[in-house]
Each structure stands twice: as C-alpha cells, then as structure tokens.
C-alpha positions in Angstrom: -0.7 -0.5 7.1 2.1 -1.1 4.9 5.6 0.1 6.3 8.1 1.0 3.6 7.5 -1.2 0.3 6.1 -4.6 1.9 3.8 -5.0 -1.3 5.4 -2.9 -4.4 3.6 -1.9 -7.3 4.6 -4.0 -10.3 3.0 -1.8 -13.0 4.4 -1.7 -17.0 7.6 0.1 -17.3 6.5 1.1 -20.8 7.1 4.6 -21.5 3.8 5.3 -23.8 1.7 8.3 -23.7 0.0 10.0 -21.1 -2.4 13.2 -21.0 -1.6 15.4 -17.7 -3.2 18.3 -16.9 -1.2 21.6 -16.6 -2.2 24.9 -16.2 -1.1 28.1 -17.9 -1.2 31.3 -16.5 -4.8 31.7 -18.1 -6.8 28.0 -18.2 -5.6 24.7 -18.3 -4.1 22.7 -21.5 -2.9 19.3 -22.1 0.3 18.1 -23.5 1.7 15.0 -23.7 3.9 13.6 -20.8 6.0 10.2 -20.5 8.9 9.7 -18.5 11.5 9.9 -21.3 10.0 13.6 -22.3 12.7 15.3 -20.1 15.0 14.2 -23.2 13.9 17.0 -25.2 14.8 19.6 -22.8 18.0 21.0 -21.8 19.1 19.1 -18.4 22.0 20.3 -16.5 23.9 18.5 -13.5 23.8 15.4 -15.8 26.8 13.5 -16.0 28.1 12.9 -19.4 28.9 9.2 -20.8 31.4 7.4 -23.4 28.9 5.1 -24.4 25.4 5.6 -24.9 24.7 1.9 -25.6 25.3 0.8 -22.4 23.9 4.1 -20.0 20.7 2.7 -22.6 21.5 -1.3 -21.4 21.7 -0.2 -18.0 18.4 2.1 -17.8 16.5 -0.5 -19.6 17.8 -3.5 -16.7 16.6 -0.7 -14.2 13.2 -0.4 -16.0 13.0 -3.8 -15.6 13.5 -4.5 -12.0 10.6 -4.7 -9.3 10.3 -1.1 -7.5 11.6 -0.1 -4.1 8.2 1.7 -3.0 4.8 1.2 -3.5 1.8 3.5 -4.8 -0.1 3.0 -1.5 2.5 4.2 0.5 2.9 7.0 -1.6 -0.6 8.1 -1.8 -0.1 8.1 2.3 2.6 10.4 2.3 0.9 12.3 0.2 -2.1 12.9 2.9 0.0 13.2 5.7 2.2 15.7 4.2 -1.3 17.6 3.2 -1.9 17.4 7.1 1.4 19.1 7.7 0.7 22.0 5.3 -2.2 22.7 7.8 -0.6 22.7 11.2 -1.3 19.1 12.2 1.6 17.3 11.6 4.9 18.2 11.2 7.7 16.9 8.4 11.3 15.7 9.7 13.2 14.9 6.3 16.7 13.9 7.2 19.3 11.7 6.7 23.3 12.0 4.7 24.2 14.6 2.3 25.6 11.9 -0.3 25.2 8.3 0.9 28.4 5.8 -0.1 27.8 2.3 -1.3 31.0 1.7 1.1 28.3 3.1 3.9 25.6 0.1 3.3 26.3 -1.7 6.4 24.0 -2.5 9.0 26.0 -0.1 11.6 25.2 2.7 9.8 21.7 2.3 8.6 21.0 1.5 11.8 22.5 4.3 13.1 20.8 7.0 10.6 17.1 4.8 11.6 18.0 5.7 15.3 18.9 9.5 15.2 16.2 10.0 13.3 13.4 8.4 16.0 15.1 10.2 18.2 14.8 13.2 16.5 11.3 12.6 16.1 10.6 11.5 19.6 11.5 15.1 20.6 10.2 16.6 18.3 6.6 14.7 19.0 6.9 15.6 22.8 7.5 19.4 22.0 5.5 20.4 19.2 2.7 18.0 20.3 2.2 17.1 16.9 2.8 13.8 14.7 6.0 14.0 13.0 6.4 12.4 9.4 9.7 10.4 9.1 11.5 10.7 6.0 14.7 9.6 5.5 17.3 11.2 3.0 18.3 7.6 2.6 17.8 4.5 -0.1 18.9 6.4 -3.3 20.7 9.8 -2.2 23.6 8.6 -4.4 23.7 11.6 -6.8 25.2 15.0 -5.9 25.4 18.2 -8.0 28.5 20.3 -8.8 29.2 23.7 -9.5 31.2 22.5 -11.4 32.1 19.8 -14.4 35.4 19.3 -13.8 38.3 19.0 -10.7 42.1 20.1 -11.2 43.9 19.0 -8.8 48.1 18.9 -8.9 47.6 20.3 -12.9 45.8 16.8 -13.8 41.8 17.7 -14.3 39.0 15.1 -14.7 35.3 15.1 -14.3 33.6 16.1 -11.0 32.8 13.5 -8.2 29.5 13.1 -8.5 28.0 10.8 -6.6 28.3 7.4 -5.7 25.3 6.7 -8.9 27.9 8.3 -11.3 31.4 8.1 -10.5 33.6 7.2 -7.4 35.7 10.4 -5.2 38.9 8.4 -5.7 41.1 11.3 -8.1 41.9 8.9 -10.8 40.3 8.7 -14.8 39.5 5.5 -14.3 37.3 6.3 -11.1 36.1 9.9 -12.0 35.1 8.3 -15.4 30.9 8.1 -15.5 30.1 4.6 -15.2 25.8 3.4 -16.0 26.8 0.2 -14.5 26.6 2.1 -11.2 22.8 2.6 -11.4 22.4 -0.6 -11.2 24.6 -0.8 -8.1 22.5 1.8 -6.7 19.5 0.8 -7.3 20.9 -2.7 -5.3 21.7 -0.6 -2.6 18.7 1.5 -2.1 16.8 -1.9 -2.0 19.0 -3.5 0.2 18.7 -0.4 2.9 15.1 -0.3 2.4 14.4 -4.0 3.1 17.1 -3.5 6.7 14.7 -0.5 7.8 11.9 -2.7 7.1 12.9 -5.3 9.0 14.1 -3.7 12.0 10.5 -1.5 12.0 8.6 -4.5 11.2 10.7 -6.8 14.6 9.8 -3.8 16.9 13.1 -1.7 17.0 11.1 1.6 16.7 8.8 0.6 19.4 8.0 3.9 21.3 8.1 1.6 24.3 11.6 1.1 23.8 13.2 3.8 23.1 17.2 2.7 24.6 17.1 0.5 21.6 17.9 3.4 19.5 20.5 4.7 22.2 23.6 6.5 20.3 25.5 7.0 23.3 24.0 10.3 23.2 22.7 10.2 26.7 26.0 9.3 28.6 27.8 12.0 27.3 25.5 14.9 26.3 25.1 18.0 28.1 21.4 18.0 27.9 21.6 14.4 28.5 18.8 14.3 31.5 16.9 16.8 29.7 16.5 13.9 26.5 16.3 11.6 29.6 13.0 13.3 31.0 11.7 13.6 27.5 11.9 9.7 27.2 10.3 9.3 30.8 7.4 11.6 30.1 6.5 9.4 27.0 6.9 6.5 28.5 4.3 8.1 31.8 1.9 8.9 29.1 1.9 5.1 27.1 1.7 3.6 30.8 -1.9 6.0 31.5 -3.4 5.5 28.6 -2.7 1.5 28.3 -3.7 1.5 31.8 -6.9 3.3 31.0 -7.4 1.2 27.6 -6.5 -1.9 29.5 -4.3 -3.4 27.0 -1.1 -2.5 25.0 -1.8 -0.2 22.3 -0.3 -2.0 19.4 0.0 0.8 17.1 2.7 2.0 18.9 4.9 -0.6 18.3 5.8 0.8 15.2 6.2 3.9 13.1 5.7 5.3 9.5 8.7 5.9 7.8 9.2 6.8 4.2 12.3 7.3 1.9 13.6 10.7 -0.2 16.2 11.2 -2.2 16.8 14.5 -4.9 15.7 13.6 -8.2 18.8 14.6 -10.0 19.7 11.9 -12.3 16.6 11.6 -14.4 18.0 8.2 -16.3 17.4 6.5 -12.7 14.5 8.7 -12.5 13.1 7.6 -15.2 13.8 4.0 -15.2 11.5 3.2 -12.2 8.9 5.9 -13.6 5.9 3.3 -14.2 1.6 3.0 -14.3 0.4 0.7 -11.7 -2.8 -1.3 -11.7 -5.7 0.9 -10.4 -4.5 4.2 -10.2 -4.1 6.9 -13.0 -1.4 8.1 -13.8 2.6 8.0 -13.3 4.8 7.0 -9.9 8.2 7.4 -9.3 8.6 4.2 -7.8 12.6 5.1 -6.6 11.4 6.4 -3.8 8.2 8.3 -2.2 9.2 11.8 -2.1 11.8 13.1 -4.6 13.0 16.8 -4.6 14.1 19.1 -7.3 17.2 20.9 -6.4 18.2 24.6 -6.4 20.1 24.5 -9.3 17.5 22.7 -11.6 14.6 24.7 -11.4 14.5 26.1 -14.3 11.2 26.6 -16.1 12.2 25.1 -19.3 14.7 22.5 -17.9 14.5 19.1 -17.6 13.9 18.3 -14.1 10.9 20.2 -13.7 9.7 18.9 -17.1 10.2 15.4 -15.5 8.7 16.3 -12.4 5.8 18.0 -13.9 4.1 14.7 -14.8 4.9 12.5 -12.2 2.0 11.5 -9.4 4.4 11.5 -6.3 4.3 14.1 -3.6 7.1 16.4 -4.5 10.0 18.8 -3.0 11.6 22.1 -4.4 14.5 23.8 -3.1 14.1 27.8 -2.9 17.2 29.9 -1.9 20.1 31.6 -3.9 18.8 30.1 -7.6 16.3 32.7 -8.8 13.0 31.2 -9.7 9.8 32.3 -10.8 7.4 30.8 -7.6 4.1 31.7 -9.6 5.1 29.6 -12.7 6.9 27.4 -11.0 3.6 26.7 -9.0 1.6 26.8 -12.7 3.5 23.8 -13.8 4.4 21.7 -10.7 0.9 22.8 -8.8 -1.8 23.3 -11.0 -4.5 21.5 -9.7 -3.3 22.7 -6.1 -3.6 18.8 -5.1 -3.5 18.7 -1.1 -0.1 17.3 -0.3 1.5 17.3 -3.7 4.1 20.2 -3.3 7.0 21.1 -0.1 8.5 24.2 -1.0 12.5 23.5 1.3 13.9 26.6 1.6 17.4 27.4 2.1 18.4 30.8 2.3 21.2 31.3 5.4 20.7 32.9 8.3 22.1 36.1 7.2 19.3 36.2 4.7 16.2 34.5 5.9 14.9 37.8 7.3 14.4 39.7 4.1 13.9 36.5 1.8 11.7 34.7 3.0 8.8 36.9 3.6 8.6 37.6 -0.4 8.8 33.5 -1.3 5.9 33.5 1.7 4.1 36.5 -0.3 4.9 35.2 -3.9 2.6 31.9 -2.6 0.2 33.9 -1.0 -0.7 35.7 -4.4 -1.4 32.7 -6.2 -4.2 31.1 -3.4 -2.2 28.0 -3.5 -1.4 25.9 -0.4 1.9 24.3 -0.1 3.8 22.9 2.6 6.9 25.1 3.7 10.1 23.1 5.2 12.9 24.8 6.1 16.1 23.5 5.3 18.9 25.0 7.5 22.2 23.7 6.2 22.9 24.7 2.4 22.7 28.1 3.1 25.3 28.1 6.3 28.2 26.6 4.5 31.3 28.4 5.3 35.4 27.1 4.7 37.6 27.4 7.5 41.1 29.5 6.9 42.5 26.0 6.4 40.1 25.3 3.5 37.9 22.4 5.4 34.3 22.9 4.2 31.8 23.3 7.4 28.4 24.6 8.9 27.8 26.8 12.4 25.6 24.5 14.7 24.8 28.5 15.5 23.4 29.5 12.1 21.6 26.6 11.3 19.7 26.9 14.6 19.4 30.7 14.1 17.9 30.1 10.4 15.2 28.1 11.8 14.1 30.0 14.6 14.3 33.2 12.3 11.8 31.0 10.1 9.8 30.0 12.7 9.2 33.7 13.2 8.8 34.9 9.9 6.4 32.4 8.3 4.3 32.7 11.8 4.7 36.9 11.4 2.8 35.9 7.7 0.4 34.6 8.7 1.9 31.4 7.4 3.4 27.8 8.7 6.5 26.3 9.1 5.3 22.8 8.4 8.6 20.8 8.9 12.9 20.5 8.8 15.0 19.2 6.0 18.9 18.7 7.5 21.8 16.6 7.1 22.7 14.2 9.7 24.5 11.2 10.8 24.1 8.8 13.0 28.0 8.7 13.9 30.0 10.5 15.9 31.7 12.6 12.8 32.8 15.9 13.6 31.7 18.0 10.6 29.7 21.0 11.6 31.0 23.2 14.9 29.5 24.4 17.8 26.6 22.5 19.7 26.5 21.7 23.9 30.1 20.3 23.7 31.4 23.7 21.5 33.1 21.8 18.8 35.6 24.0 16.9 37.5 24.4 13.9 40.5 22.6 15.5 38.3 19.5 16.3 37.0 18.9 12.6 39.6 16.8 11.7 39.3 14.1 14.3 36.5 12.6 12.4 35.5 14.5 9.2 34.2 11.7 6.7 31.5 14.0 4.4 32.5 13.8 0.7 30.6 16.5 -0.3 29.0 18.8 2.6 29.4 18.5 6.5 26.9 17.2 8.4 25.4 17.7 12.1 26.9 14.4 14.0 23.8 12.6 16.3 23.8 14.4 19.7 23.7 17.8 18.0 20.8 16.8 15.6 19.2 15.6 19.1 20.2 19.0 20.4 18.7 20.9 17.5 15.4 18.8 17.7 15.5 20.4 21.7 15.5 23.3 20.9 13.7 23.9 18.0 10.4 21.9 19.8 10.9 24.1 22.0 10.4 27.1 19.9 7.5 26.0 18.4 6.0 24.9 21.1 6.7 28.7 22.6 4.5 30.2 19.6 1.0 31.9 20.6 -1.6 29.6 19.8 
C-alpha cells in the first residue's frame, strides 16, 4: 500500500457545484457546497490582508499545484480510524504545536518521525492494539489567537500567527500578513512529507530496528530499562513468529503514517480542496485528517461550513468553547459515516471529571458513533510567577487517566491521544522521571506559541498511559 502521497490525486481544482447531503434535526436536505462557500459566512481567526489581489494570486498558484496526499490514503485512514472508534485500534495524533519554516531540516523531521515510533511502539506493546500514526506535521503552520493584536513597549501590531501568515519577529514589516507565505507553506509541507517518505519507504521505521530511532532517551531516562525491555519483548515476538513463518515478515518493515494539521486558514484550505477521478465528492488534499478548533465551531461559522462538505475524515476540538454536540453532529455527521468524525477533547484535569460525562451523554442521545481522543495539553496550560507559558507533565497525565475512567465508567471508549511533542530535548513542560521545574524552563524553551512535552517524557507518558489501559477490565 501506499505510504504517505506516493501516487497523489491530480483531480480539477475547479470550484463548481456540488450537492452534499446534510441532515436537519428532522430529515435530510440538500444545499449546495463548494469549497469557496465558507466566503459567505462569518470566519473568525482569519488573518486580515492589504491586498486582496495578491492573497487571490497566491490561492489560485496553490489551487494549481499537485496535492500533498492522496484520496486512497485518505479513504484508509478513514477505515482505520472507524476501527478505533470500536476498540481495535488506537489513534496517536502528535507532533509540534506551530511548526517553523526555520524548523524544516532533516534533524528535526527526523526527530518528530522518531518520538512518534517510539511512542507508538509502547503504546502497541501495552494496549495490544494497532496504533494509527498521525503526525501534527506538513502544514501545522497556522495558529489561532485570542487575540488580533500584540502591544508590546506601547508599539501594537497584528498577532503572530503562524508561520502561513506572518513571522514572530515584533516588527510591521514581519507581523504584516503576507499570501506569499502559503505558498511557502505549502513548499514546506511537501518537502517534509516527501523526507518521511523516504526514510519510511528505505526502512528507518522498520520494527526490526528500532535503535535507529534512538533519541538518547534510553541512556539517560529513568525508565530507561523499562523502554529497554519493551523493545526486547518486540523483538522476541518478530524472532517466534518469523521463526514459525520461516521467513521475514515483510510487512513489518514499514509503517502507516498519515499527516494532520488544524484547518484554520480556509484560503489554504480551500485551495487544495479538489474532485478526483473515481470518487464522489470533495478531498482536502492538504493533508488527511484536518481538525476544526475550539474556537471555530460555531454552527453558522465558516470553518464548520467548510468542513461540512468536505470528504476527509475529520477532527473537532470540545473543551471550554460551548457548542451544541447534537447540531454540531447534524451538520458534520449526518450520514454517521464510520470513521468520518474524532471528537479531541480538551477540558483540564480539574474539569474532565464533571465535563466529560455530559459531551459522552450529549453523543449517546443522538445514536451516533464517533471516535473520542483525548487531548491532554490545551486544557493544562498554566504561566509561571515569571510569566513563562507552561504545562504539568502531572496534569496532562492526570487528564488522561481521569478520561480513561470516565469514558470506560460510560460505557464508552477512549479511542486515542492528541499531544504536543518534540523530538528535541526542549524544556517546555515540567515534571516527568527527571522532575523538571520552573527554574529549568529556560535552558531550552523554543515553543512560539504553547510548550510542549520534550521526547523522553512523551515516551514516559506513552508508559504509563499503556499501562492504564492495558489495566482496564476486559
């Protein structure tokens, strides 16, 4: 099978009418859907250009430009993420909070390729399920913002935000929206996506080799011999059963992995929106599994207009936004197509407990299946007394147990985890084996927007979250 986008789709990236089904509270209806119909709804979090002419140049050179993912693989995804809604397999979505374009280098994509095999490798040996790979990688260049604007020494200008938009560097000329940077994007998403491929396609992620994705983690960790005999005990079983089979299995030799990103900037959303030969209807083609964010839900917003009509399998973030789950399920899930929605949510770990039981209920009541992913960062963001922005290693483990609990208490499933890692050694988020403090933040804090778990506690948390599943009555 295809890894990644070996074969893209290279369908019209015409814009003309489409009928999609979508249900009201009471029957179904159809209304016309393209991927420009966003435009006619209010859209927040959008950044806000000088020059139209040339955001509408640069969206049209997207639109024009060969896709970074394929239909097939999406369709795949689609299936395996219906799997995890039932119990069978289980969804690791991680990757950086806002990538950089300073940050596509082959150091660090391979280093956000090897925590995440890691991650999974532990997560595979405890849960005893197939884990789904997807990377927050290959477009997460756009961030939201509370707010528009920054004021910083009396001088304000627009928000960083993102990479996609605007660069961090406190000057007009930098925070100025720029569309030429789609196109950079978009360069740069296809430039990490082809490195995976490679490295995935030459046998790096062979589960036979596992010290080729070695971080360091194991010379220095204090669970180090417990990831040690996790490695061992995978390697025992390949041996047995190759033995048995008498050959190498070759399937082994490499892995799925597919590519998300939050759909938040719906003129790159749009621009690699496309019909491809075969199949009906309309594929986001950035990537295979955008998300909606918690602060563009809104029924009658754009994103969820956008989203409404598009064929990929698709994320929303549930936590401290209010939202309707019924209608929100009406318009994103009316057909209740297995694998179509993930429902992340994010509430904190001081609020999980009386949260999500009604978000578990509010599903429940409408007889749809959905796939529920906990993601344990957003909601454990805390600022130090010196103002640095970080996360308890403490709380985010505590939020997913908590979840673990309640949706199994619910006769529900936690189907997968949605966190923020890196494959460096930053020092971002506290606590983990080695007890990281506040005072150690600064001796390598690199986020630009929020911290993230550095590679042997994302190892750590895959430990000991296995672990817990693997501790629930069968």
């Amino acid at each position: 099978m295809a890894k990644l986008a070996d074969a893209p789709d290279l369908g019209s990236g015409g814009v003309t009418p489409v009928e999609v089904r979508v249900l009201s509270p009471a029957l179904f209806i159809m209304t016309s859907w393209n991927p420009t119909s966003w435009q006619s709804k209010p859209a927040s979090q959008q950044p806000t250009y000088g020059d139209a002419k040339m955001l509408d140049s640069a969206v049209a050179a997207l639109s024009q430009l060969p896709p970074l993912v394929s239909s097939w693989e999406i369709e795949t995804l689609k299936k395996q993420l219906a799997d995890a809604a039932c119990g069978k397999r289980f969804l690791l979505q991680a990757g950086d909070c806002a990538e950089r374009f300073a940050d596509c280098t082959p150091e660090r994509i391979t280093g956000q390729l090897k925590v995440l095999l890691q991650m999974s490798l532990v997560l595979v040996h405890s849960t005893k399920r197939r884990v789904i790979r997807v990377g927050r990688l290959a477009g997460q260049y756009a961030k939201p913002r509370s707010s528009n604007d920054e004021t910083i020494d009396g001088v304000t200008l627009p928000s960083y935000r993102g990479d996609l938009v605007n660069d961090i560097e406190f000057s007009e000329i930098a925070r100025t929206p720029n569309p030429n940077r789609l196109l950079r994007g978009f360069e740069r998403s296809a430039m990490t996506i082809n490195f995976i491929r490679a490295l995935i396609d030459g046998g790096f992620a062979d589960l036979h080799h596992p010290e080729y994705w070695d971080l360091g983690f194991v010379e220095h960790s204090p669970r180090a011999s417990e990831y040690q005999n996790i490695v061992a005990s995978i390697a025992e079983s390949l041996r047995f059963i190759e033995t048995l089979a008498g050959e190498s299995i070759g399937a082994i030799n490499r892995v799925e992995f597919f590519t998300s990103h939050e759909g938040l900037h719906l003129h790159y959303e749009q621009a690699q929106t496309r019909q491809v030969p075969r199949r009906d209807g309309w594929y986001d083609l950035s990537c295979h599994f955008p998300w909606i964010g918690a602060r563009t839900t809104d029924l009658n917003g754009g994103h969820v207009e956008f989203f409404r009509g598009i064929t990929n399998p698709i994320g929303v973030k549930v936590g401290t936004h209010d939202v309707d789950v019924e209608k929100l399920l009406d318009v994103l899930h009316p057909t209740n197509e297995p694998g179509r929605l993930t429902l992340i949510h994010r509430y904190g770990a001081d609020k999980v407990v009386d949260e999500l039981p009604k978000l578990i209920e509010a599903v429940q009541r409408t007889g749809k299946q959905v796939l529920f992913v906990c993601d344990p960062m957003h909601g454990n963001t805390s600022k130090t007394d010196s103002g640095i922005k970080t996360r308890s290693f403490d709380a985010i483990l505590s939020e997913l147990e908590q979840s673990i609990e309640i949706h199994q208490n619910n006769n529900s499933n936690l189907g997968g985890v949605h966190v923020e890692v890196c494959g460096q050694n930053v020092t971002e988020c506290t606590g983990g084996a080695r007890g990281l403090d506040e005072a150690g933040l600064g001796d390598a804090y690199e986020t630009l927007v929020d911290p993230r778990l550095n590679y042997e506690q994302s190892i750590e948390l895959a430990m000991l979250v296995g672990k817990k599943i693997d501790s629930k009555p069968s």
